[in-house]
C-alpha positions in Angstrom: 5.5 4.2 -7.5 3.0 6.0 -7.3 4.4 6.4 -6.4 2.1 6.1 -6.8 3.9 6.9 -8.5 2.8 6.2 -5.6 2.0 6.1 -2.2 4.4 2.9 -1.4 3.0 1.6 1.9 -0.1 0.6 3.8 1.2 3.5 6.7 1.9 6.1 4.0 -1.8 5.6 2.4 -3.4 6.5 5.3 -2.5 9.8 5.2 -2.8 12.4 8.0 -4.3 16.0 7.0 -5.1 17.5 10.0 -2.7 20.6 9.6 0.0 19.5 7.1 -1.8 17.4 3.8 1.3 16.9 2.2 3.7 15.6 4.7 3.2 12.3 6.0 5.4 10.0 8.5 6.6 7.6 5.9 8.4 8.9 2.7 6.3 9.4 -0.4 8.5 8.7 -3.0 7.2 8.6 -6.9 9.6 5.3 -7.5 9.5 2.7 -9.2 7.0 4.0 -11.4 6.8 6.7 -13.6 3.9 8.5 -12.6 3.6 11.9 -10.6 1.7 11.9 -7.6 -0.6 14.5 -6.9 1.0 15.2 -3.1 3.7 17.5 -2.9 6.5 16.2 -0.4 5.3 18.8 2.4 7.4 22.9 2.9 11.1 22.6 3.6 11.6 18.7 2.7 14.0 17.9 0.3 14.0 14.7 -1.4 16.0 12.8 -3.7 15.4 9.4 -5.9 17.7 7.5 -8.1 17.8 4.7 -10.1 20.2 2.5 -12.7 18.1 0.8 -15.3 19.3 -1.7 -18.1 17.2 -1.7 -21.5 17.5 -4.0 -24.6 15.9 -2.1 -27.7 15.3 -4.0 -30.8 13.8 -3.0 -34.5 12.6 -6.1 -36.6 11.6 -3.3 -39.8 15.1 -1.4 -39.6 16.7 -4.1 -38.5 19.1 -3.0 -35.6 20.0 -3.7 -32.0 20.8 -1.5 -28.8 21.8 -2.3 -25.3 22.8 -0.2 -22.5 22.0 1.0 -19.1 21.3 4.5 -17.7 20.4 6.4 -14.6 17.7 8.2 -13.1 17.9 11.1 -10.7 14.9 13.6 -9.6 14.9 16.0 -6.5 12.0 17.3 -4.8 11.5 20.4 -2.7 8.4 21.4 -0.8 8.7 25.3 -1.2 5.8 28.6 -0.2 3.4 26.2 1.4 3.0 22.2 1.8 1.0 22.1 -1.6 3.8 23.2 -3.9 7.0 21.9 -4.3 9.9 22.2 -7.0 10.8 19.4 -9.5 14.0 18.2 -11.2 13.9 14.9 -13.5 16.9 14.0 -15.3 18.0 10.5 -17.4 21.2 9.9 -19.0 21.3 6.9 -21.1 24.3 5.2 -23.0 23.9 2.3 -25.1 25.6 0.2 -27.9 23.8 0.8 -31.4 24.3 -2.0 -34.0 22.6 -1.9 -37.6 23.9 -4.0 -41.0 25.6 -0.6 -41.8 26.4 0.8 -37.9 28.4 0.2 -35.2 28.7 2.5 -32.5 27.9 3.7 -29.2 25.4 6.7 -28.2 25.0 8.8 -25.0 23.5 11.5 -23.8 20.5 13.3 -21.3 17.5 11.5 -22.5 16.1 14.1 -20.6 15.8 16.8 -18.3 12.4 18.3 -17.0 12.3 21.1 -14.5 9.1 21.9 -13.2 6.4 22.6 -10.3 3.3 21.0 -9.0 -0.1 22.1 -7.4 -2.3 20.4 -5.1 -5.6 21.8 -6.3 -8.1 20.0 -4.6 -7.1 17.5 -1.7 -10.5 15.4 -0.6 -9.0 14.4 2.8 -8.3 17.4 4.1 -11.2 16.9 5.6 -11.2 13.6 8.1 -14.7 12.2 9.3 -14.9 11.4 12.6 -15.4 7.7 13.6 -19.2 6.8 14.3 -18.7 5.5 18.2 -21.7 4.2 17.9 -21.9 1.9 14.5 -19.4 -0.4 13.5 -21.1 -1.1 10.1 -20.9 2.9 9.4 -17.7 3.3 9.9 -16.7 0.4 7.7 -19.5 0.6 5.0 -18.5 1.6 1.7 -18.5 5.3 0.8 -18.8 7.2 -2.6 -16.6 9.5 -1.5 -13.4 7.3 -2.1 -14.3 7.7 -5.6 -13.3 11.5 -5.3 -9.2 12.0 -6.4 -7.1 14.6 -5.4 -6.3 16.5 -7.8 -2.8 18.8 -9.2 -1.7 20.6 -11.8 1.8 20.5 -12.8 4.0 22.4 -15.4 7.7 22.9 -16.3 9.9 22.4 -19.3 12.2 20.1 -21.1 16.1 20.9 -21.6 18.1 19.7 -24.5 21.8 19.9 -24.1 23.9 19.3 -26.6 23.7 16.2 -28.7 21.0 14.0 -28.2 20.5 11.1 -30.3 17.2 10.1 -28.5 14.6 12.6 -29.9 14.1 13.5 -33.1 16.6 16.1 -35.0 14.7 19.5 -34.7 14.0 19.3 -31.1 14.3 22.2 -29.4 16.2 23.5 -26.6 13.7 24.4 -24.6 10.1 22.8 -24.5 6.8 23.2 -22.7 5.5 20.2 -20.5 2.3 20.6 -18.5 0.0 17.7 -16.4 -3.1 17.1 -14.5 -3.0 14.5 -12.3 -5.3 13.0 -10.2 -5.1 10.3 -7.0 -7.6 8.1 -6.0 -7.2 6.3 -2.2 -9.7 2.6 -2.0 -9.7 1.9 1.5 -6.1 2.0 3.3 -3.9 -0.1 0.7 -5.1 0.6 -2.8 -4.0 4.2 -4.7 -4.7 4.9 -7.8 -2.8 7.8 -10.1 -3.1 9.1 -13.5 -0.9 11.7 -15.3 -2.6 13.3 -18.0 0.4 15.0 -20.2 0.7 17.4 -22.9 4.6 17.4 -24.0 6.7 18.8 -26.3 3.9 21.6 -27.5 5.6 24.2 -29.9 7.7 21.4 -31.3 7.5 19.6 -34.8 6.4 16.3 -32.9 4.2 17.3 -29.7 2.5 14.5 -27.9 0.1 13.6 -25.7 0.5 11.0 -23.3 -1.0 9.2 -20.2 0.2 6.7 -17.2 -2.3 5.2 -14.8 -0.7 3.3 -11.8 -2.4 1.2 -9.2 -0.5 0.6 -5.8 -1.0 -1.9 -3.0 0.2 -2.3 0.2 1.0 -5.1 1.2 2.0 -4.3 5.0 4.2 -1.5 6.7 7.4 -2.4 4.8 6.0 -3.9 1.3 4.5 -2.8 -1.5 3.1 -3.2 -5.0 2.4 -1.6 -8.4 1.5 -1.9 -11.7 1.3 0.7 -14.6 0.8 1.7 -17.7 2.6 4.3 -19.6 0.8 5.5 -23.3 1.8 8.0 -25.2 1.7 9.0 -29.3 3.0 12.0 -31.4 3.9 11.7 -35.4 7.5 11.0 -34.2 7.0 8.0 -31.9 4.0 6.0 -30.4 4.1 3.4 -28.1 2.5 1.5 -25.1 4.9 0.1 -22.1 3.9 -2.1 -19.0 5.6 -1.8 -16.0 5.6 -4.2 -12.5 7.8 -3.8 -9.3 8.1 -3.8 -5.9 9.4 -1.2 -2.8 10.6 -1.7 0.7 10.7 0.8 3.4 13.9 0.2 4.9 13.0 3.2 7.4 10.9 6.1 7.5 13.1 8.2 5.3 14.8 5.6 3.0 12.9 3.3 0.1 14.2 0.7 -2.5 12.8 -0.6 -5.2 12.7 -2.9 -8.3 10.8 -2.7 -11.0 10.7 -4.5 -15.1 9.1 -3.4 -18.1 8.1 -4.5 -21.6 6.1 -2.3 -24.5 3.4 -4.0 -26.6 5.1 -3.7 -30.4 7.9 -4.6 -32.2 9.1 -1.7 -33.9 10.9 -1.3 -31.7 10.8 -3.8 -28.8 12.0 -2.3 -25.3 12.7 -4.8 -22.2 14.7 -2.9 -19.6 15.1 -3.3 -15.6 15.6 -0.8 -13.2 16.3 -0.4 -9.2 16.8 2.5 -6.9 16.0 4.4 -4.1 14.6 7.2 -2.6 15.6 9.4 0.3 14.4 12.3 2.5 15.8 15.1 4.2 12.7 16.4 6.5 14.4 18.1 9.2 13.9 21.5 8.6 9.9 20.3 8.4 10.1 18.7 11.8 11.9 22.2 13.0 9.3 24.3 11.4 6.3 22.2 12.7 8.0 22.8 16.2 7.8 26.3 16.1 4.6 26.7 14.9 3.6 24.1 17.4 5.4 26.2 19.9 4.1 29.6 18.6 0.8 28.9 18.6 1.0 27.4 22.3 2.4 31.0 23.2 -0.3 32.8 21.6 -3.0 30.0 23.5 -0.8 31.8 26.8 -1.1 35.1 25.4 -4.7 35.1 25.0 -5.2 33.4 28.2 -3.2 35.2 30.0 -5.3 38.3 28.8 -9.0 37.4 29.8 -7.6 36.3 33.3 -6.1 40.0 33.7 -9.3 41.3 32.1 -10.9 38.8 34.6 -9.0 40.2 37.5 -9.5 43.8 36.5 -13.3 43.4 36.5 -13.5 41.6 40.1 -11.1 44.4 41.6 -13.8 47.0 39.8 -16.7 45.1 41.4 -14.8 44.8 44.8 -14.4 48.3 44.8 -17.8 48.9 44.0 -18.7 47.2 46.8 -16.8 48.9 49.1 
């Protein structure tokens, strides 16, 4: 995740900005994680990524147990330009509740977020060219690395109908806005970090951040780690995440991730695995005909200084004459 939540393979991090920042060869998926990354998935591209999950939930103080299993499912749409796109995140979740007194089951959207993101400021729009002449400068360490990307996002939650995971005076319709910002070490490490403000207008708003570092191991593999904190007067809580992705090809990604929160009141333990997939052929037909169009217009222009050309020998020739 980065994919970052996160940028999920050593080909994807290096990522090419000469005319389109956002779209790259390799998908760039936000699974396994839960963080955003800054990058938008590039104009025209749809993309969609899914998941099941299992989770074990259990209270020592109120003394109850709940297991179940849900599902994941975001879309993406690069829309206007490649630095915006269009976001939909949606989890349903059923489980079995048990309590001294209760015993019943529970389901519903955990949650629905639509929403859009910004690439504000992309450092690598800008690629150095290689020193041909030092080995050592091209390979010495730079400062700049040290400058994210950064993008702002903002959308809001949905409640509909009945849902017994938030609290009771939740409202149907709820602000959530982001800054996040990306880091790339070298060609394998990424770093991200959502900075959220959630539920504002609410009777429990809450401010939350996940940080997740990515590695990739080679083209296919890659790794992460994460960690998700977040606190309102409703519900505070910590959660560690690990997992893994594979590129099965340039449009198609699994993954597998676990995690675990740091208290007991409740404990969480769930699983998850999904994948991610991308529809980018209206990008590759747009990048033709831009391609194309902006050959003609090389022809157009050409063509018109070797007429002016011509013009002003035939003028001198007759001058001449």
């Amino acid at each position: 995740m980065m994919h970052l939540k996160t940028l999920l393979v050593a080909g994807f991090l290096m990522i090419s900005t000469a005319h389109y920042a956002q779209y790259t060869d390799i998908i760039n998926s936000n699974r396994p994680g839960e963080s955003m990354s800054a990058f938008s998935v590039g104009k025209s591209v749809i993309q969609a990524e899914g998941g099941l999950y299992g989770i074990e939930e259990k209270h020592n103080l109120l003394d109850y147990d709940a297991k179940g299993f849900g599902t994941e499912i975001d879309v993406r749409y690069g829309a206007f330009f490649d630095q915006f796109e269009f976001a939909l995140n949606t989890q349903y979740q059923y489980d079995w509740y048990e309590s001294p007194l209760i015993n019943d089951t529970r389901g519903g959207f955990k949650q629905i977020t639509i929403g859009a993101k910004y690439l504000v400021y992309d450092p690598f729009i800008k690629k150095e060219k290689p020193n041909l002449y030092s080995w050592k400068a091209n390979h010495s360490f730079s400062w700049k690395q040290f400058i994210p990307a950064v993008a702002v996002y903002g959308g809001f939650n949905l409640k509909i109908g009945k849902n017994p995971f938030t609290f009771p005076s939740d409202k149907a319709i709820s602000p959530k806005i982001m800054v996040i910002t990306q880091h790339h070490f070298g060609t394998r490490w990424v770093w991200v970090n959502n900075f959220i403000a959630d539920k504002y207008g609410t009777d429990y708003p809450s401010l939350g951040i996940i940080s997740t570092m990515t590695r990739g191991f080679n083209m296919r593999w890659s790794g992460f780690i994460e960690l998700q904190g977040y606190k309102s007067d409703y519900y505070a809580d910590t959660i560690l995440r690990l997992g893994a992705a594979y590129l099965v090809r340039e449009n198609i990604q699994l993954d597998a991730s676990l995690n675990k929160n740091v208290k007991d009141t409740p404990s969480l333990v769930g699983a998850n695995v999904g994948m991610s997939w991308r529809f980018d052929d209206n990008w590759e037909t747009n990048y033709k005909r831009i391609k194309n169009d902006k050959k003609d217009k090389k022809k157009d222009k050409k063509s018109k200084r070797d007429k002016g050309k011509k013009r002003k020998d035939e003028v001198e020739l007759e001058k001449t004459k």
